[in-house]
mmCIF file of the protein (N, C-alpha, C, O) and its ligand, coordinates in Angstrom:
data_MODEL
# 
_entry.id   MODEL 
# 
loop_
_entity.id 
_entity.type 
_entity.pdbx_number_of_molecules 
1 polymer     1 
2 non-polymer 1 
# 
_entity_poly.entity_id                      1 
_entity_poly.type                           'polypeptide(L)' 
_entity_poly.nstd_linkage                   no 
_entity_poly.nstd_monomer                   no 
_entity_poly.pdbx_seq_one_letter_code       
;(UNK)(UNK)(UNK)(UNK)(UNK)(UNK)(UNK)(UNK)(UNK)(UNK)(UNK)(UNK)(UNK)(UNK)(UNK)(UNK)
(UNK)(UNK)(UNK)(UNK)(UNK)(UNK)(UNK)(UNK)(UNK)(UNK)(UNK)(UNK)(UNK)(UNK)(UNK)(UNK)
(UNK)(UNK)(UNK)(UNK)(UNK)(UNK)(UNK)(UNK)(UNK)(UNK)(UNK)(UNK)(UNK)
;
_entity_poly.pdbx_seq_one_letter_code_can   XXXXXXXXXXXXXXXXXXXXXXXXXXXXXXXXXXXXXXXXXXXXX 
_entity_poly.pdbx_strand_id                 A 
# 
loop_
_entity_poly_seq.entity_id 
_entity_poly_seq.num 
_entity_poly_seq.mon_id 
_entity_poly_seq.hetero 
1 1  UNK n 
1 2  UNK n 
1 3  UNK n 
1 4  UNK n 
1 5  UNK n 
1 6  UNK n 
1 7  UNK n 
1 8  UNK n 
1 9  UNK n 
1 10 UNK n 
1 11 UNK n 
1 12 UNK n 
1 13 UNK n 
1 14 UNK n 
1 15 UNK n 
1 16 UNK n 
1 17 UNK n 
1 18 UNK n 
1 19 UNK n 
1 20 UNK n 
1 21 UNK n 
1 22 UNK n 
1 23 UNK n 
1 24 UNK n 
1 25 UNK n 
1 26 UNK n 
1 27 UNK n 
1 28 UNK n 
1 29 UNK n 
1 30 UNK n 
1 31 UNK n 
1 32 UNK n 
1 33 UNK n 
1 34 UNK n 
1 35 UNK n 
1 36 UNK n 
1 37 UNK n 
1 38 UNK n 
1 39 UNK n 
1 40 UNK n 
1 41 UNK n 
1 42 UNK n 
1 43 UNK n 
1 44 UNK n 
1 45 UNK n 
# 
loop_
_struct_asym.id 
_struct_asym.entity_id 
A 1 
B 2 
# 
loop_
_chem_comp.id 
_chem_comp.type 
_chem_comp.mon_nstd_flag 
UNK 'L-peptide linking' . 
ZN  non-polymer         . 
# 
_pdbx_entity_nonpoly.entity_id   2 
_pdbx_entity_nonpoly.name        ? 
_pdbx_entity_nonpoly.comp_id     ZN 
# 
_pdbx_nonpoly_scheme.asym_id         B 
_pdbx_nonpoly_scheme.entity_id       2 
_pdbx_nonpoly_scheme.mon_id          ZN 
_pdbx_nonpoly_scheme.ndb_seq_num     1 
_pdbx_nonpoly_scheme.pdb_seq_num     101 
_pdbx_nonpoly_scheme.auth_seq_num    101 
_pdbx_nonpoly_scheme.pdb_mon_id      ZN 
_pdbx_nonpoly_scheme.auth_mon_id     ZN 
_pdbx_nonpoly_scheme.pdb_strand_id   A 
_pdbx_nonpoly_scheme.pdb_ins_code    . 
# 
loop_
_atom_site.group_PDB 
_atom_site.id 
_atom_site.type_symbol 
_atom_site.label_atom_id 
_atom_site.label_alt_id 
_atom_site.label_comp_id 
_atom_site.label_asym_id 
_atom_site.label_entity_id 
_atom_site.label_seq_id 
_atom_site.pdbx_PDB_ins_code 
_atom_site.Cartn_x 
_atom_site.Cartn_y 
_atom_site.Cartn_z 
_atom_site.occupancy 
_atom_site.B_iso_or_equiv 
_atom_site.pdbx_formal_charge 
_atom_site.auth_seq_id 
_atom_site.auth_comp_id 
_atom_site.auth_asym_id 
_atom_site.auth_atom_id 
_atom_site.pdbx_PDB_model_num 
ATOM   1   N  N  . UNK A 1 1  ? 1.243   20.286  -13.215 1.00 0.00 ? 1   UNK A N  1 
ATOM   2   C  CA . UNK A 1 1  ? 1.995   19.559  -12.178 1.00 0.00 ? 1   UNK A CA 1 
ATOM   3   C  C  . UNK A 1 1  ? 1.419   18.163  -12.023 1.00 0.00 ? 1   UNK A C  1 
ATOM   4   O  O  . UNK A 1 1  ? 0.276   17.833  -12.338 1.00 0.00 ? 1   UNK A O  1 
ATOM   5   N  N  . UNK A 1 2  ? 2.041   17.649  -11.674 1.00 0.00 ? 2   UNK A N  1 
ATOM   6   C  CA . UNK A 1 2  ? 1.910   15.954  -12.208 1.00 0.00 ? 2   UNK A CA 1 
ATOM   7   C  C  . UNK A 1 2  ? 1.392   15.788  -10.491 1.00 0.00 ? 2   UNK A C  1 
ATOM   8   O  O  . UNK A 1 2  ? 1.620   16.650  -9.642  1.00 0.00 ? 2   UNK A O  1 
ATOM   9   N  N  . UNK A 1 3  ? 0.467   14.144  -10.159 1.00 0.00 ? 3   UNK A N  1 
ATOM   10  C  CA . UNK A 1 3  ? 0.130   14.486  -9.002  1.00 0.00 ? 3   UNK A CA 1 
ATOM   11  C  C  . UNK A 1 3  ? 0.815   12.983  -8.421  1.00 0.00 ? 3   UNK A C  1 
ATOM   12  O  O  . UNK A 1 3  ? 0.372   11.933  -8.888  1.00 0.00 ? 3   UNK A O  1 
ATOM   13  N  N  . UNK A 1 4  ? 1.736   12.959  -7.549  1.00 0.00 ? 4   UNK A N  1 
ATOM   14  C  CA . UNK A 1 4  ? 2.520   11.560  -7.322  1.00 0.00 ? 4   UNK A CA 1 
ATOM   15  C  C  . UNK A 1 4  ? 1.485   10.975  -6.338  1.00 0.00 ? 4   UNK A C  1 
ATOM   16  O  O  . UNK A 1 4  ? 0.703   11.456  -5.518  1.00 0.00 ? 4   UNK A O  1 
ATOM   17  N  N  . UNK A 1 5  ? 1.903   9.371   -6.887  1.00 0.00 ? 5   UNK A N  1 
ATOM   18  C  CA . UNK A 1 5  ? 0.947   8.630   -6.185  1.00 0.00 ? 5   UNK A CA 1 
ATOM   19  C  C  . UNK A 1 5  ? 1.560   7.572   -5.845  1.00 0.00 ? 5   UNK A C  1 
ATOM   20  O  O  . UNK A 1 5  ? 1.757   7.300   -7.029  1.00 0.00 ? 5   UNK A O  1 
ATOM   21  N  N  . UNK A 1 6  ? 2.190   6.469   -5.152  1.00 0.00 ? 6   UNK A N  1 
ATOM   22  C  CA . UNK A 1 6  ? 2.401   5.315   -4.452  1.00 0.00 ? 6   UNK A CA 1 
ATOM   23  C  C  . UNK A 1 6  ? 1.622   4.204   -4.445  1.00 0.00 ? 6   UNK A C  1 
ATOM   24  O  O  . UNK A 1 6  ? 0.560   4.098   -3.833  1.00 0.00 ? 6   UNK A O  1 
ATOM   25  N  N  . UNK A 1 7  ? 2.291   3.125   -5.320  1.00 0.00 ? 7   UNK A N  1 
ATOM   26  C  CA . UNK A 1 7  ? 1.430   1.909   -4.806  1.00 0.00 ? 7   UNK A CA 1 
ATOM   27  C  C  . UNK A 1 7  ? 2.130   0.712   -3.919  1.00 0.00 ? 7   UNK A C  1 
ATOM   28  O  O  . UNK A 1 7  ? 3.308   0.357   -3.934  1.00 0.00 ? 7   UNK A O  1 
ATOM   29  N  N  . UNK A 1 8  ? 1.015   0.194   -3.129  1.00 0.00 ? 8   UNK A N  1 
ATOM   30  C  CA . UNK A 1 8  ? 1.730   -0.609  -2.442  1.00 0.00 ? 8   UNK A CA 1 
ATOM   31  C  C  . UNK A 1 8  ? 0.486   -1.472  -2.388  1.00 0.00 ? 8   UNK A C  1 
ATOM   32  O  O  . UNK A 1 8  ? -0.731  -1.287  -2.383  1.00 0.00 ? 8   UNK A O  1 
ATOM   33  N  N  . UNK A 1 9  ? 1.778   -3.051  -2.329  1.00 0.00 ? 9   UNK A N  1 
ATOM   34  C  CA . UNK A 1 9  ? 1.491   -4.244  -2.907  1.00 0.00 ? 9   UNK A CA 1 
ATOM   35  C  C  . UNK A 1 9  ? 1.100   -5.333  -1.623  1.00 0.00 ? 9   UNK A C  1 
ATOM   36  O  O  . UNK A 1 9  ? 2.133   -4.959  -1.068  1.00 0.00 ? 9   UNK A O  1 
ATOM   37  N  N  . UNK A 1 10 ? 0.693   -6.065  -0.922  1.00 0.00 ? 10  UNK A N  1 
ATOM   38  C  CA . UNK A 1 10 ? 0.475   -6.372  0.338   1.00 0.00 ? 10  UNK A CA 1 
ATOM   39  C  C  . UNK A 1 10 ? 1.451   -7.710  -0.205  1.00 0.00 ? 10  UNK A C  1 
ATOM   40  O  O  . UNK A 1 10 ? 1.071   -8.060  -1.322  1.00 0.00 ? 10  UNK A O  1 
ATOM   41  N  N  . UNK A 1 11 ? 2.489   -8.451  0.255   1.00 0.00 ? 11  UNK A N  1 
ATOM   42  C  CA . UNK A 1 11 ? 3.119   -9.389  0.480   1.00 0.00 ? 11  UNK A CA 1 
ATOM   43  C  C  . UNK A 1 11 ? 2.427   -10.728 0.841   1.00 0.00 ? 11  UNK A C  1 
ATOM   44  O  O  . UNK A 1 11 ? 2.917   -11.793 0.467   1.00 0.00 ? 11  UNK A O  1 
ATOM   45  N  N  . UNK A 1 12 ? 1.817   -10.697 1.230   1.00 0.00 ? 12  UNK A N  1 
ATOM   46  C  CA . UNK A 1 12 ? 0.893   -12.310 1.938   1.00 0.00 ? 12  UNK A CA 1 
ATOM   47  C  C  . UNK A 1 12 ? -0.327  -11.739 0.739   1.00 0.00 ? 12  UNK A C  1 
ATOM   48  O  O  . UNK A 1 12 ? 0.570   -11.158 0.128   1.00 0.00 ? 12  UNK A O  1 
ATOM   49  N  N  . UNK A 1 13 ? -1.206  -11.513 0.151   1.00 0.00 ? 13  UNK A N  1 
ATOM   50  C  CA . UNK A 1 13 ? -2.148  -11.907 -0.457  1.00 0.00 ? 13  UNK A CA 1 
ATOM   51  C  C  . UNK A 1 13 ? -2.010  -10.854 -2.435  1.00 0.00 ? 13  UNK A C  1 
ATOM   52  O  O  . UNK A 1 13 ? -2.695  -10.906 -3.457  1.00 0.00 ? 13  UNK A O  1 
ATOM   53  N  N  . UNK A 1 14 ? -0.771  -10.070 -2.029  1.00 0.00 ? 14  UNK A N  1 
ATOM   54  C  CA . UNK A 1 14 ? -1.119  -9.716  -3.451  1.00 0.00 ? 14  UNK A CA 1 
ATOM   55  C  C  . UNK A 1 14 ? -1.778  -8.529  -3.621  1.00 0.00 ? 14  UNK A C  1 
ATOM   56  O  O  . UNK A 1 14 ? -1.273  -7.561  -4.189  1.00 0.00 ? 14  UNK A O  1 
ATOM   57  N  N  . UNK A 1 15 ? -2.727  -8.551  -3.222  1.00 0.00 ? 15  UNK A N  1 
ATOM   58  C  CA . UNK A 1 15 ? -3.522  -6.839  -3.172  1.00 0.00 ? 15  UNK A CA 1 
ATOM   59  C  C  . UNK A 1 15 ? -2.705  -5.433  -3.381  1.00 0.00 ? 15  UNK A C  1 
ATOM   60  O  O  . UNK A 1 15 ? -1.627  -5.159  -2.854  1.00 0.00 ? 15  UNK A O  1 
ATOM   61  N  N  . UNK A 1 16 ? -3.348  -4.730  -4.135  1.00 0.00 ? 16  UNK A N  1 
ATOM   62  C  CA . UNK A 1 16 ? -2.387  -3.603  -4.413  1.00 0.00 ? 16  UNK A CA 1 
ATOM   63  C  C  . UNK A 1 16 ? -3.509  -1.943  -3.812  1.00 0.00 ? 16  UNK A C  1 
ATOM   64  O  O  . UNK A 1 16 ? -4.737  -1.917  -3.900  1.00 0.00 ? 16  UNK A O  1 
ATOM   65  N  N  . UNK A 1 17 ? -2.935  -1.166  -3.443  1.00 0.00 ? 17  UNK A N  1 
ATOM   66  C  CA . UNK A 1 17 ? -4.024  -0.133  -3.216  1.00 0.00 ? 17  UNK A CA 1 
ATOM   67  C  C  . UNK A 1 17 ? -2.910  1.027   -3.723  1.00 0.00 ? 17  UNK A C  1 
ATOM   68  O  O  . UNK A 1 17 ? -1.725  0.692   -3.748  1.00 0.00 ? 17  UNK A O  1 
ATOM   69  N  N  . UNK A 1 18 ? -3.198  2.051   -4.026  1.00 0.00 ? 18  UNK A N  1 
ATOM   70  C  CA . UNK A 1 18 ? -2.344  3.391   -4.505  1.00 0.00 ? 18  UNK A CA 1 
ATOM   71  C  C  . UNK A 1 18 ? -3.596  4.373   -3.807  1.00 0.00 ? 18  UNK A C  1 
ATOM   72  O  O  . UNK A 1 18 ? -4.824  4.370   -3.729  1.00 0.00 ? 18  UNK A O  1 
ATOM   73  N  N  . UNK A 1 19 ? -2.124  5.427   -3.239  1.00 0.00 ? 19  UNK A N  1 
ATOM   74  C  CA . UNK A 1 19 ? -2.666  6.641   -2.269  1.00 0.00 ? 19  UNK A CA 1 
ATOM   75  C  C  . UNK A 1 19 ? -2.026  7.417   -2.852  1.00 0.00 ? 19  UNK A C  1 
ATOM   76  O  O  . UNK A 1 19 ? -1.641  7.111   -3.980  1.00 0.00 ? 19  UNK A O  1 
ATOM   77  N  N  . UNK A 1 20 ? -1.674  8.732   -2.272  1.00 0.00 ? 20  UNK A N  1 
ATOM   78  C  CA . UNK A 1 20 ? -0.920  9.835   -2.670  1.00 0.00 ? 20  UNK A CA 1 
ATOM   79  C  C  . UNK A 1 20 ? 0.373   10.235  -1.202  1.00 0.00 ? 20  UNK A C  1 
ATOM   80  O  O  . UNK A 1 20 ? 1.029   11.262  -1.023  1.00 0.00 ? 20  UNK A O  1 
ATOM   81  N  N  . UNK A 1 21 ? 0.333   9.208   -0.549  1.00 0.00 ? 21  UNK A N  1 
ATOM   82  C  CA . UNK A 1 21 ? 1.156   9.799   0.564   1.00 0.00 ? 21  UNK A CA 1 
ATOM   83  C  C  . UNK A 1 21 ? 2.532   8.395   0.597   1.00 0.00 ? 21  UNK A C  1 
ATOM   84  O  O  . UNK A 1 21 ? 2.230   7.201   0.601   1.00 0.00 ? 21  UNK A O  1 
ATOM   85  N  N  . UNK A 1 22 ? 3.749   8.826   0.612   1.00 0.00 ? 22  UNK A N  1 
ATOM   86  C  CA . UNK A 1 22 ? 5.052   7.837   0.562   1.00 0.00 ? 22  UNK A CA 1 
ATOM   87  C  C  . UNK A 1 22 ? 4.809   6.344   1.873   1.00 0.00 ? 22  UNK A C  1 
ATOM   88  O  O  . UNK A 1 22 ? 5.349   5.239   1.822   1.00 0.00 ? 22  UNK A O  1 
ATOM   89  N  N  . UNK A 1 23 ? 4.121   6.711   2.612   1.00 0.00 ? 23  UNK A N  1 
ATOM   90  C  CA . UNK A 1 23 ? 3.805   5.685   3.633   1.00 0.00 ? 23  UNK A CA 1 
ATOM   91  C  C  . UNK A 1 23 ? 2.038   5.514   3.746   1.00 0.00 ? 23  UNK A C  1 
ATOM   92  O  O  . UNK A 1 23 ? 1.151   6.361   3.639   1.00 0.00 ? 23  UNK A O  1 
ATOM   93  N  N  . UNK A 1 24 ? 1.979   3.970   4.022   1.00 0.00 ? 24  UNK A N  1 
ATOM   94  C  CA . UNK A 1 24 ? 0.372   3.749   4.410   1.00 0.00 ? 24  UNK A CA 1 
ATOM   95  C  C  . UNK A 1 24 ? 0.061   4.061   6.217   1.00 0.00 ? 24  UNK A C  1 
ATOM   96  O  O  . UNK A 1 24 ? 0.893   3.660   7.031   1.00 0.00 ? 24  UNK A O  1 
ATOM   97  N  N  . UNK A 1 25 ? -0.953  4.655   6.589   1.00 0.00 ? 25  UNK A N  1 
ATOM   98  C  CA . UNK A 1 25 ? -1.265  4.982   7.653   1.00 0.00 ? 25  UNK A CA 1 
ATOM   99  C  C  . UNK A 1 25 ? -1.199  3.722   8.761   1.00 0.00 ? 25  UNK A C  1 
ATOM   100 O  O  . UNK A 1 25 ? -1.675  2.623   8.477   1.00 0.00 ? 25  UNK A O  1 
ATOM   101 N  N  . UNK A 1 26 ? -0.525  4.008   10.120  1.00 0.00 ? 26  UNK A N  1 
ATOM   102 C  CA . UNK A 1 26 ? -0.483  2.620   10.528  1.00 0.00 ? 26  UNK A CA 1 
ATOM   103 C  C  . UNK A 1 26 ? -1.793  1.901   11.147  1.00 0.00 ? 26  UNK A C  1 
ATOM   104 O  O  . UNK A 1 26 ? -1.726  0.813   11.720  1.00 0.00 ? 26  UNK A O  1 
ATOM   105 N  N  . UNK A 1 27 ? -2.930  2.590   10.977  1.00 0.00 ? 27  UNK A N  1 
ATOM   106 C  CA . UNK A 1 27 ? -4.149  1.699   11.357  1.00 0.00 ? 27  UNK A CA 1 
ATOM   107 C  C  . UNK A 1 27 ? -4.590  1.215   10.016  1.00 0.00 ? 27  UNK A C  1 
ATOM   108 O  O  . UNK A 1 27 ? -5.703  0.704   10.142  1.00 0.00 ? 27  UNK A O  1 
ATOM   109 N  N  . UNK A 1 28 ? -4.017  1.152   8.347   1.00 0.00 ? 28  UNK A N  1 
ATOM   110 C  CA . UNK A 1 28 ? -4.430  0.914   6.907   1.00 0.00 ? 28  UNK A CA 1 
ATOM   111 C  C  . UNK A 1 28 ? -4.238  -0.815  7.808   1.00 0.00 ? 28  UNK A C  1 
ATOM   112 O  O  . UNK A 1 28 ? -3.451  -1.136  8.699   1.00 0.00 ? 28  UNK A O  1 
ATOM   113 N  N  . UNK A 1 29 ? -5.044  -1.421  7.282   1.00 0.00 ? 29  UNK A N  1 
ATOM   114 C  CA . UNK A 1 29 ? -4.855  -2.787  6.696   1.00 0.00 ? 29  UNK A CA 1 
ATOM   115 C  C  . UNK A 1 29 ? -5.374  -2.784  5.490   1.00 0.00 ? 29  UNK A C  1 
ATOM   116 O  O  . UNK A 1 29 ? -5.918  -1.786  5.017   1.00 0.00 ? 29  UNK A O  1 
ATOM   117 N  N  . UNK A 1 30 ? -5.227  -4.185  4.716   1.00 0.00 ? 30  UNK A N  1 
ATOM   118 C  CA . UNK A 1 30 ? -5.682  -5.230  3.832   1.00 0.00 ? 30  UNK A CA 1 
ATOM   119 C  C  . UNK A 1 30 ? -6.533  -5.502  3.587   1.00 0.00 ? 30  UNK A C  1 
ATOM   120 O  O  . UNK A 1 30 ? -7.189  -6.124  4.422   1.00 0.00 ? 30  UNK A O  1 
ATOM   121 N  N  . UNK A 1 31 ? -7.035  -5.254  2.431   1.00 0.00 ? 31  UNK A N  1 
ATOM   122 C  CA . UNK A 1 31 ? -8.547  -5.121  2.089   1.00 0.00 ? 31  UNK A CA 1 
ATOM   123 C  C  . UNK A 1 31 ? -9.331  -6.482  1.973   1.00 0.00 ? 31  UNK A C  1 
ATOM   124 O  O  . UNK A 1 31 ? -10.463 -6.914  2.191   1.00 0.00 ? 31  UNK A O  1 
ATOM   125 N  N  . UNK A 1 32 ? -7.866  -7.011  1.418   1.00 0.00 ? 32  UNK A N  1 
ATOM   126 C  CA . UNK A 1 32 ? -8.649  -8.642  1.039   1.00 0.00 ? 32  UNK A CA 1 
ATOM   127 C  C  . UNK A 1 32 ? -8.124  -9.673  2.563   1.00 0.00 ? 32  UNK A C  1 
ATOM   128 O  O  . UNK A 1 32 ? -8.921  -10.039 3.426   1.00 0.00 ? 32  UNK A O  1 
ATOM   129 N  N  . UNK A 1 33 ? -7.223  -9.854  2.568   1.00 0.00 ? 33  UNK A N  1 
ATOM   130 C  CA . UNK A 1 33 ? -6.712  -10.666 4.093   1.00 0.00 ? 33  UNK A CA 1 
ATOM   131 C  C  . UNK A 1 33 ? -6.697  -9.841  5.461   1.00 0.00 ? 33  UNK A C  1 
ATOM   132 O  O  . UNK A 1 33 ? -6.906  -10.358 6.558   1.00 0.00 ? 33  UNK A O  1 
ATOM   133 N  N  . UNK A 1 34 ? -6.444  -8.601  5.267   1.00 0.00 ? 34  UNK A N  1 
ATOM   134 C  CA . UNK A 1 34 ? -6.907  -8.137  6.720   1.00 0.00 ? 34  UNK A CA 1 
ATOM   135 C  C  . UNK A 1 34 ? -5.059  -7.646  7.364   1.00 0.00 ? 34  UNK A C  1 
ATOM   136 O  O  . UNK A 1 34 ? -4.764  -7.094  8.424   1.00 0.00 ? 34  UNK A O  1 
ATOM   137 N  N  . UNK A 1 35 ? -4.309  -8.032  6.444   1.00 0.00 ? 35  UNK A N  1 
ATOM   138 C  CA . UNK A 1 35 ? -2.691  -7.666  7.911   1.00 0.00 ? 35  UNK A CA 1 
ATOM   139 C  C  . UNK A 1 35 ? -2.718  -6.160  7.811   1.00 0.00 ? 35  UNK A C  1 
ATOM   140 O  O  . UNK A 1 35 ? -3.652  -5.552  7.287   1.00 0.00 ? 35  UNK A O  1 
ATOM   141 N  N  . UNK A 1 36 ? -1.608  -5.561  8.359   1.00 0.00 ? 36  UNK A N  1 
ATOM   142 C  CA . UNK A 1 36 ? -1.436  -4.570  8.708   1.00 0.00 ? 36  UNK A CA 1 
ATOM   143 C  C  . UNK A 1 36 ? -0.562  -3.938  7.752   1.00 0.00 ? 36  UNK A C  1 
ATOM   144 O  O  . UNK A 1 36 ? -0.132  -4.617  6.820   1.00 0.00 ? 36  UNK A O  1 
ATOM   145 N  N  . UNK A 1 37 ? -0.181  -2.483  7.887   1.00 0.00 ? 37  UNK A N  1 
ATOM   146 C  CA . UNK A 1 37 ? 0.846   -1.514  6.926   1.00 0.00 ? 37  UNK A CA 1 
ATOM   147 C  C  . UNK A 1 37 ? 2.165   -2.302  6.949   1.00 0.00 ? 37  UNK A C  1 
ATOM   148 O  O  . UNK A 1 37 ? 2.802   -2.130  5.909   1.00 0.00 ? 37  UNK A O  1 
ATOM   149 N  N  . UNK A 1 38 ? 2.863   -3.263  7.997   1.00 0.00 ? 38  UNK A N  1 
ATOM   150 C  CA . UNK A 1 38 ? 4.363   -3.755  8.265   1.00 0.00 ? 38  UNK A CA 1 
ATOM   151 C  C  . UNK A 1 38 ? 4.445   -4.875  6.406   1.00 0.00 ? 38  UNK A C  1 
ATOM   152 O  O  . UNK A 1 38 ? 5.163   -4.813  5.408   1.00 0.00 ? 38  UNK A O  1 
ATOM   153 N  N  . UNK A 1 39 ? 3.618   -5.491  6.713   1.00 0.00 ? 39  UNK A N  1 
ATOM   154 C  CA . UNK A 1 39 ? 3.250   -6.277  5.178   1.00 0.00 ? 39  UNK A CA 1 
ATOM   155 C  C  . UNK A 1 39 ? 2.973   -5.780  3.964   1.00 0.00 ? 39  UNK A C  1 
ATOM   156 O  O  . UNK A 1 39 ? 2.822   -6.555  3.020   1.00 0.00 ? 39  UNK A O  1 
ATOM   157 N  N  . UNK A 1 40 ? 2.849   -4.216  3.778   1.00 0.00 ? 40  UNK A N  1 
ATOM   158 C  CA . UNK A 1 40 ? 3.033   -3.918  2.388   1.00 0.00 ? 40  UNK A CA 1 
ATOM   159 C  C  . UNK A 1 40 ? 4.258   -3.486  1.978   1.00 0.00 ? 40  UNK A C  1 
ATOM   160 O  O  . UNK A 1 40 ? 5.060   -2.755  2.559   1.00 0.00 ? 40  UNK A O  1 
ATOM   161 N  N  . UNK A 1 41 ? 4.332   -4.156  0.636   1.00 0.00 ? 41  UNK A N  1 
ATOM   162 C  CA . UNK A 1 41 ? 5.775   -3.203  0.227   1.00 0.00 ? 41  UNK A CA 1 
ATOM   163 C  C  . UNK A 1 41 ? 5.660   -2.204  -1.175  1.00 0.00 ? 41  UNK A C  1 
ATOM   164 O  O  . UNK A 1 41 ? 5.019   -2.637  -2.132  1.00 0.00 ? 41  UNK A O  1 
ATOM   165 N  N  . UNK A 1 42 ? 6.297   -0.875  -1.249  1.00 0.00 ? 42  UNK A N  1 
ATOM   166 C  CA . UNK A 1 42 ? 6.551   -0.023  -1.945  1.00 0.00 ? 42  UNK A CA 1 
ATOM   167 C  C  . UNK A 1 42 ? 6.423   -0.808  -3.577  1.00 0.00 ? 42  UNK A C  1 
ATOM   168 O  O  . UNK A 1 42 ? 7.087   -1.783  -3.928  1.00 0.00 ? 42  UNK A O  1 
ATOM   169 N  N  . UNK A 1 43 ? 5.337   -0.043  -4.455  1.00 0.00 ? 43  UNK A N  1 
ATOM   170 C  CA . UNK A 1 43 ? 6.021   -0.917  -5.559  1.00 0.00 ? 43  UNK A CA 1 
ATOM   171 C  C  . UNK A 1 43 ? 6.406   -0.142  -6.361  1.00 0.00 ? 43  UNK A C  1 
ATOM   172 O  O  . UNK A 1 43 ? 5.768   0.910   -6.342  1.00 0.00 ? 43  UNK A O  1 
ATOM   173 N  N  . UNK A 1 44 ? 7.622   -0.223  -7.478  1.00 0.00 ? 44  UNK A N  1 
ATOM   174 C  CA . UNK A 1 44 ? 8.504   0.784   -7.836  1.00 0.00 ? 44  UNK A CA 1 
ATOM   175 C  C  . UNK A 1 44 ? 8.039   0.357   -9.375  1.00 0.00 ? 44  UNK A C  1 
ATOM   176 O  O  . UNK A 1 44 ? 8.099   -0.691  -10.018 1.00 0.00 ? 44  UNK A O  1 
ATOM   177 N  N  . UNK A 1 45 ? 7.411   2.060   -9.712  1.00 0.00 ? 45  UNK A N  1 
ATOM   178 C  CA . UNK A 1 45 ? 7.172   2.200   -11.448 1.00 0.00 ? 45  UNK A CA 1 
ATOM   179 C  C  . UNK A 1 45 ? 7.806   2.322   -12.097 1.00 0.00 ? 45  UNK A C  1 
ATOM   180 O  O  . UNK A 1 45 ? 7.472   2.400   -13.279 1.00 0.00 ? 45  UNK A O  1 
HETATM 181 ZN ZN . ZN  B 2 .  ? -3.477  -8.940  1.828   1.00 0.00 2 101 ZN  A ZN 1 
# 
């Protein structure tokens, strides 16, 4: 069984992080600039 994973791309700086859950948690920010989950978007493989 294959194990699905999600990446999402932060909009203002670029940064990418991949989890295993369809949404980022709403206290996740930005590793490199700091915004919040509203600023990442889904990126489609
Ligand atoms: Zn960022």
């Amino acid at each position: 069984m294959a194990e699905t994973t999600y990446t999402f791309r932060c909009t203002v700086c670029g940064w990418e992080v991949t989890i295993d859950k369809p949404e980022l948690p709403e206290d996740f920010t930005c590793e490199a600039c700091g915004v919040g989950p509203d600023l990442f978007e889904l990126v489609e493989e």
